[in-house]
TINUGU-376964 format. One record per residue: z, x, y of N, C-alpha, C in turn. Coordinates in nm, 2 decimals. Atoms other than C-alpha are relative to their C-alpha. Layout:
<rs>
      npz      npx      npy     capz     capx     capy      cpz      cpx      cpy
        Z        X        Y        Z        X        Y        Z        X        Y
...
</rs>
This chain:
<rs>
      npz      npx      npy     capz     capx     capy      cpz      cpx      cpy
    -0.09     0.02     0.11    -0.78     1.78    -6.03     0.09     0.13    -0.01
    -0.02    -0.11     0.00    -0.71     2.13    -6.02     0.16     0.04     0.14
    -0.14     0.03    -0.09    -0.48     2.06    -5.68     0.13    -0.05    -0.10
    -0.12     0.08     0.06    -0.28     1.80    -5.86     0.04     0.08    -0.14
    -0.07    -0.13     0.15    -0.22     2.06    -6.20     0.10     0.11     0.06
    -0.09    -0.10     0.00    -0.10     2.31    -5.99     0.14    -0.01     0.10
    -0.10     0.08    -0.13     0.08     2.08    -5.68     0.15    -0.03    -0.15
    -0.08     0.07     0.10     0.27     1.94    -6.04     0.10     0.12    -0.04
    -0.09    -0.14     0.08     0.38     2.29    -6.21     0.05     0.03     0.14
    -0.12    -0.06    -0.12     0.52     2.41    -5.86     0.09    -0.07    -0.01
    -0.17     0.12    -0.02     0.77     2.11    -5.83     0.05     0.01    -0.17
    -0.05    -0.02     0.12     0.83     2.19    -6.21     0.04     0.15     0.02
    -0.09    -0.13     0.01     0.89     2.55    -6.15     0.10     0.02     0.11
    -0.16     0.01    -0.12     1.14     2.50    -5.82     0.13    -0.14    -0.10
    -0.11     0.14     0.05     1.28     2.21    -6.03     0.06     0.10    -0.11
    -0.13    -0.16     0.07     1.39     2.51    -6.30     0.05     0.03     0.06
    -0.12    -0.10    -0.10     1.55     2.72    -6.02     0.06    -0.04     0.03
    -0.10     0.04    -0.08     1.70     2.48    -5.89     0.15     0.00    -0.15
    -0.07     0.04     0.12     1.84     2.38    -6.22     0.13     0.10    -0.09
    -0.04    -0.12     0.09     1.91     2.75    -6.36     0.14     0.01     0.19
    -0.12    -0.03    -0.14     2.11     2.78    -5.94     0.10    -0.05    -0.03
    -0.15     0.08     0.04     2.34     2.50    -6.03     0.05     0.04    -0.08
    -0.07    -0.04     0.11     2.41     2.61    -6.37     0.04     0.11     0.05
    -0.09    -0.14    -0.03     2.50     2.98    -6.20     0.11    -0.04     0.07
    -0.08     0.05    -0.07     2.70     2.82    -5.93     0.15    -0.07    -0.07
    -0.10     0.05     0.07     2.88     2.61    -6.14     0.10     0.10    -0.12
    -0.10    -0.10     0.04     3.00     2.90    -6.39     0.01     0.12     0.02
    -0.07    -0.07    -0.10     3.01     3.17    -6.16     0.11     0.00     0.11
    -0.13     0.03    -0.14     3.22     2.97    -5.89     0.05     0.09     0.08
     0.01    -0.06    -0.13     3.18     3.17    -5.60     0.02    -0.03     0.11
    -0.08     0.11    -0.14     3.40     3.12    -5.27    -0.05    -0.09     0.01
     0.04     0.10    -0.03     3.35     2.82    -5.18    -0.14    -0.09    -0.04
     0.11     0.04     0.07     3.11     2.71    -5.43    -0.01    -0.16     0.04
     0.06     0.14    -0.03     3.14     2.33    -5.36    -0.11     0.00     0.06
     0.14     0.00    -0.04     2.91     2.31    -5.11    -0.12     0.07    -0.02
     0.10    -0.03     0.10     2.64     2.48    -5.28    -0.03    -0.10    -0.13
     0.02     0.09     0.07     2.66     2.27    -5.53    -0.08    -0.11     0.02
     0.04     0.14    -0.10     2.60     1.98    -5.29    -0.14    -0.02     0.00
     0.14    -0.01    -0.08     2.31     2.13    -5.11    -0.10     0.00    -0.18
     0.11    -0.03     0.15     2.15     2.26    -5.51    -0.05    -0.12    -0.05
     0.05     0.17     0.08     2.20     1.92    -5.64    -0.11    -0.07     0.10
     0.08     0.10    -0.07     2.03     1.71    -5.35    -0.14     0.05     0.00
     0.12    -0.07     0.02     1.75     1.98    -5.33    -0.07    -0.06    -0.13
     0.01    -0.03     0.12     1.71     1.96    -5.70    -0.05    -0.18    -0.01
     0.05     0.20     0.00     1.71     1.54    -5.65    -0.15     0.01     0.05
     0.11     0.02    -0.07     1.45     1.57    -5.44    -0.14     0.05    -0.01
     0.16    -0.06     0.11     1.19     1.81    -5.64     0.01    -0.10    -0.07
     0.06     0.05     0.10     1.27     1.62    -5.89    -0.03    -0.13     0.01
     0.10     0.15    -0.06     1.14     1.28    -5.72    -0.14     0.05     0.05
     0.19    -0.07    -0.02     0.79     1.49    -5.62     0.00     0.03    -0.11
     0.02     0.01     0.12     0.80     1.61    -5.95    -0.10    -0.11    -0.11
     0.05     0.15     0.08     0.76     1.19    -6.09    -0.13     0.00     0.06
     0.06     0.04    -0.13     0.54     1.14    -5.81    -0.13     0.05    -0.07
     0.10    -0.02    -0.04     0.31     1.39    -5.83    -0.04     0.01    -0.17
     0.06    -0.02     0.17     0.31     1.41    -6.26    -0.06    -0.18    -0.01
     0.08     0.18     0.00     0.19     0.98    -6.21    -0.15    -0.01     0.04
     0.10    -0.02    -0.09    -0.05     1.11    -5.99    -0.12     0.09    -0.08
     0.03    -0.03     0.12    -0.16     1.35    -6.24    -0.10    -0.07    -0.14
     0.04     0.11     0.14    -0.20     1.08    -6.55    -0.09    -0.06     0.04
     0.10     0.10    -0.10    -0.41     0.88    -6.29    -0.12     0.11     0.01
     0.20    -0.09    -0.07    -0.68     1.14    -6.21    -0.01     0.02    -0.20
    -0.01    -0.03     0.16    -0.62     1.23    -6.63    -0.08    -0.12    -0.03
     0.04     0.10     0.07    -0.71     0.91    -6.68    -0.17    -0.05     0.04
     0.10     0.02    -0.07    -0.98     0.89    -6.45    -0.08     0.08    -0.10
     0.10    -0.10     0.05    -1.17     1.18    -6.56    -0.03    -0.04    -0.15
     0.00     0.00     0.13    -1.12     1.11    -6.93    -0.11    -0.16    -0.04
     0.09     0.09     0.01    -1.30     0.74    -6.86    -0.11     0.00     0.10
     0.09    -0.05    -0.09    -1.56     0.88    -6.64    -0.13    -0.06    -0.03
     0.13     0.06     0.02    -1.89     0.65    -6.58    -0.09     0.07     0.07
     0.05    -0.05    -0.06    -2.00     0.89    -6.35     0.07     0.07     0.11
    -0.04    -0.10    -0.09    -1.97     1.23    -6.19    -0.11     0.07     0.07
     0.11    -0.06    -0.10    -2.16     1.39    -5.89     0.08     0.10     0.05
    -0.10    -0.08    -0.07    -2.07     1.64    -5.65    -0.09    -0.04     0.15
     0.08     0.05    -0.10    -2.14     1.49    -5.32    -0.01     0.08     0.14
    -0.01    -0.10    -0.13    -2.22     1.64    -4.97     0.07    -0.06     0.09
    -0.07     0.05    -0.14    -2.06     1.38    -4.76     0.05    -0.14    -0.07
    -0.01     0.09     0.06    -1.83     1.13    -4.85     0.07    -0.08     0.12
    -0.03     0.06    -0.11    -1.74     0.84    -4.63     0.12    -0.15    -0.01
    -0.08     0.16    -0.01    -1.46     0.55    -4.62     0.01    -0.10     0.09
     0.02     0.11    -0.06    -1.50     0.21    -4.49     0.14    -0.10     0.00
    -0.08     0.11    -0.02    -1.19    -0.01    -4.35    -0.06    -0.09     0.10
     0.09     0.11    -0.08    -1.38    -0.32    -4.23    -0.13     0.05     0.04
     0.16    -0.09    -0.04    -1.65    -0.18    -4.01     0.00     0.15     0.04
    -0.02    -0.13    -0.03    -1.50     0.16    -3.95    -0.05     0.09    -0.08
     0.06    -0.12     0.09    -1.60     0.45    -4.10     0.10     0.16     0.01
    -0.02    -0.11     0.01    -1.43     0.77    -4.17     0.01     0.12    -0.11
     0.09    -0.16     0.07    -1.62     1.10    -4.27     0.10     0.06    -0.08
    -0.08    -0.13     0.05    -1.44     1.34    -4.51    -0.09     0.07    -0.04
     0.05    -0.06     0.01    -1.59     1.65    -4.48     0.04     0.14    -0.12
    -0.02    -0.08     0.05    -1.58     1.87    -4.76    -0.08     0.10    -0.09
     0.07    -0.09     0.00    -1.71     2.20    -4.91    -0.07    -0.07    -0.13
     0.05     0.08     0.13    -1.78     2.09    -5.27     0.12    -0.05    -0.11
    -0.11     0.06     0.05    -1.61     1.80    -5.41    -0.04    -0.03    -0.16
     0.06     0.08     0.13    -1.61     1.69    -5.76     0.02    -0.15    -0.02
    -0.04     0.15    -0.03    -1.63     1.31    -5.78     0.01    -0.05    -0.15
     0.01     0.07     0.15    -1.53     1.14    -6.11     0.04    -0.17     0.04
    -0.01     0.15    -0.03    -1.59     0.73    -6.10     0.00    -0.03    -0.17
    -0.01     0.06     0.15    -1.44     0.55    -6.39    -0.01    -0.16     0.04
    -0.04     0.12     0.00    -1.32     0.18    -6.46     0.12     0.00     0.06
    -0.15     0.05     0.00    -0.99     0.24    -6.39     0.02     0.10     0.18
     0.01    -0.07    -0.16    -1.09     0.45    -6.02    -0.09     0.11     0.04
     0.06    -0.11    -0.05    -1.21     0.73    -5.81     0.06     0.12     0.04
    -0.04    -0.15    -0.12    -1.13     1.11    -5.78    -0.04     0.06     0.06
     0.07    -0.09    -0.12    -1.22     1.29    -5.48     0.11     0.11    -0.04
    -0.13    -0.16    -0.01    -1.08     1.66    -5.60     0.16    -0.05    -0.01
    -0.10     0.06     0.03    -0.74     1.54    -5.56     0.07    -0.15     0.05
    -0.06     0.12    -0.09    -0.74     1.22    -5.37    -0.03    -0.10    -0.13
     0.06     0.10     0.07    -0.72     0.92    -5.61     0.01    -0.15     0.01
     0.03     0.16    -0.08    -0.84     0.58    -5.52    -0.02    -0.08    -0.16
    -0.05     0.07     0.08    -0.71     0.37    -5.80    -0.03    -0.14     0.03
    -0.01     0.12     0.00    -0.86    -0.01    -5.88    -0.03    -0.03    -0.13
    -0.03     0.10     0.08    -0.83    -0.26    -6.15     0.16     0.07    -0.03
    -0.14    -0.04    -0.01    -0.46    -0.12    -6.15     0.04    -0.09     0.10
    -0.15     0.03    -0.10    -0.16    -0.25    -5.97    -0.03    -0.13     0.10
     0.05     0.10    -0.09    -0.31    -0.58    -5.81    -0.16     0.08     0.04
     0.10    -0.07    -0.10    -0.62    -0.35    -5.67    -0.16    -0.05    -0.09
     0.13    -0.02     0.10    -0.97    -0.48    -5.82    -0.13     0.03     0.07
     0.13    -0.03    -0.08    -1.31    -0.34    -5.79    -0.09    -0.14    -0.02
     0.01     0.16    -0.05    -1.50    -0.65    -5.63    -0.17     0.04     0.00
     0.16    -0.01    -0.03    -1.88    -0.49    -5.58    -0.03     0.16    -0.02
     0.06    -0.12    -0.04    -2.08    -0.18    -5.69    -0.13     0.01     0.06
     0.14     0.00    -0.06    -2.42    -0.09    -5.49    -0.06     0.12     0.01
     0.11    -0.15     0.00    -2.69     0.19    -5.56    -0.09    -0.03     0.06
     0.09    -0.06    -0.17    -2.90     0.31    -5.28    -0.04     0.12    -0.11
     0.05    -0.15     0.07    -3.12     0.62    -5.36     0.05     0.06     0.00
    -0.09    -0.13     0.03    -2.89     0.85    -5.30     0.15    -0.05     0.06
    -0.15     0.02    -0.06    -2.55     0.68    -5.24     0.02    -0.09    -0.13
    -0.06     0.08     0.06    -2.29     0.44    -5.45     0.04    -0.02     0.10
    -0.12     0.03    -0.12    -2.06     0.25    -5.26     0.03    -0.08    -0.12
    -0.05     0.06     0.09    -1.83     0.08    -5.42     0.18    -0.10     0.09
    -0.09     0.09    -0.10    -1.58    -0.22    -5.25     0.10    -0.05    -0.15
    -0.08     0.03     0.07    -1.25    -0.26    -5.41     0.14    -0.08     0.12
    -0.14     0.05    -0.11    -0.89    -0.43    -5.28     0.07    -0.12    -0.07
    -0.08     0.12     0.08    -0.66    -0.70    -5.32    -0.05    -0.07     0.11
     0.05     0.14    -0.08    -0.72    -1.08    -5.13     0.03     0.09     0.13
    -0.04     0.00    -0.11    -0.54    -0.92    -4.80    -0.10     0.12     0.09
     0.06    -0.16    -0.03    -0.70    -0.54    -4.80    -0.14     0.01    -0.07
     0.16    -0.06     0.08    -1.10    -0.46    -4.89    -0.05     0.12     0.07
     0.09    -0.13    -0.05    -1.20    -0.09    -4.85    -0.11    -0.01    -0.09
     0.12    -0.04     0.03    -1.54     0.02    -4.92     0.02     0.14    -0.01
     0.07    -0.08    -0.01    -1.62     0.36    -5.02    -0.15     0.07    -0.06
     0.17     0.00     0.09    -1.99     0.53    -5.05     0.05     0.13     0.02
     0.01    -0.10     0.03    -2.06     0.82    -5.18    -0.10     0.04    -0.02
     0.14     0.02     0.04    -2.37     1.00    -5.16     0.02     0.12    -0.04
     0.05    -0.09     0.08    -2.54     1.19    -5.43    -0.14     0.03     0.00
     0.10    -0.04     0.04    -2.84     1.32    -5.58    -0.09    -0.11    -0.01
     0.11     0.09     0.04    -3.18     1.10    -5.66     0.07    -0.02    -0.17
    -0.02     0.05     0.14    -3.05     0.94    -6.01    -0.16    -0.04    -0.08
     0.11     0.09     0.08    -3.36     0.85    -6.25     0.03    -0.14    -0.05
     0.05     0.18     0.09    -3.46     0.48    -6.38     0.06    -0.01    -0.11
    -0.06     0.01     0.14    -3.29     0.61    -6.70     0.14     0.01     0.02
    -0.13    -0.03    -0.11    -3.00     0.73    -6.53     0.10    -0.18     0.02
    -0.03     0.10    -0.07    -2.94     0.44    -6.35     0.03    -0.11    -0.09
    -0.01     0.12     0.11    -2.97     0.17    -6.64     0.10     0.01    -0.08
    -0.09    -0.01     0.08    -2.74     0.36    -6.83     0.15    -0.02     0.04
    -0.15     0.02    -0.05    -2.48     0.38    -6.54     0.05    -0.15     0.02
    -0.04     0.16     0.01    -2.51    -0.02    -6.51     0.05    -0.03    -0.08
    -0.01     0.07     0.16    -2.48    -0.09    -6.88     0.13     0.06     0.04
    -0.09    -0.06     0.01    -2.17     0.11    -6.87     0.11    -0.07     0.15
    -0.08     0.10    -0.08    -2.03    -0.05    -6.55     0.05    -0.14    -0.03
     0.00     0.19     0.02    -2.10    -0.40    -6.64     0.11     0.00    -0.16
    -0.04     0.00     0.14    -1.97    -0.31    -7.01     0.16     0.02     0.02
    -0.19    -0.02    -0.06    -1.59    -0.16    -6.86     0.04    -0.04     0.10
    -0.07     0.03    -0.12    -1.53    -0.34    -6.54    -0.06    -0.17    -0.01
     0.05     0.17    -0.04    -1.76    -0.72    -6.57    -0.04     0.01     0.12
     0.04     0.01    -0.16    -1.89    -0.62    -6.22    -0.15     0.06    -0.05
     0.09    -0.01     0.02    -2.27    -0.60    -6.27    -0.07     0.07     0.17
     0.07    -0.11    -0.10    -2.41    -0.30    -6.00    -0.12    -0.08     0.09
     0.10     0.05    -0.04    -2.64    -0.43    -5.75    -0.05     0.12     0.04
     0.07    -0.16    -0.08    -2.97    -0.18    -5.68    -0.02    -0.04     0.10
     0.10     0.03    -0.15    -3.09    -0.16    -5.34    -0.08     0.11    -0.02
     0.14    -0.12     0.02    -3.44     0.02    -5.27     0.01     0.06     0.12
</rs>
């Protein structure tokens, strides 16, 4: 979350410079100021489309964290397209799983949004997985954690089943 706060204010503080450049350019008019202008403005277009981008991007992990059914910090997290698998190895991630998605630190895997719904959750002793997608596309990803308790675990169902209607299957 911490990427995406400070990835956001960077394209917000080049998106001022650029802004405060133009306004110099324009009433300083210095030889041949047109093309500066050109270049300021298109620059200036184009933060400020990362800018949208990455403040959406932003409201989405915001949103996540704020409806959070469950956070771990896992050792190894893994994604599944069909039967593939691929590892992301990282040092220590914070995982926040809501209703409305998943953040990995700054990656955010967004479902019951935009066509995308989550279709199956599954607790393992020390993993979730969790299979989301639309009719065309179904990723899977698990995520392993800690040993959860009996109390734990009932509370994180009820809370599943209560914000998404997808009722958790345990495995032993």
């Amino acid at each position: 979350m911490n990427k995406l706060l400070r990835r956001t204010r960077y394209y917000l503080a080049t998106l001022i410079i650029c802004a405060a450049t133009f306004t110099a350019v324009i009433i300083l008019r210095p030889p041949n100021w047109e093309p500066y202008t050109t270049i300021v403005l298109a620059i200036g277009i184009a933060v400020l489309l990362l800018y949208v981008k990455a403040n959406q991007r932003l409201k989405a992990a915001r949103l996540i964290v704020e409806n959070q059914i469950l956070h771990i910090q896992p050792a190894v997290i893994q994604d599944y397209i069909g039967e593939k698998r691929f590892p992301h190895p990282h040092d220590s991630v914070e995982v926040f799983v809501s209703c409305f998605g998943i953040l990995l630190d700054s990656k955010i895997i967004k479902f019951n949004q935009e066509g995308v719904r989550l279709k199956t959750v599954e607790f393992g002793r020390d993993f979730i997985r969790l299979t989301y997608g639309t009719k065309q596309k179904v990723r899977s990803t698990k995520l392993l954690h800690g040993k959860i308790s009996d109390g734990e675990l009932a509370e994180i169902s009820r809370r599943f089943l209560y914000e998404t209607g997808i009722t958790p299957t345990i495995l032993n």
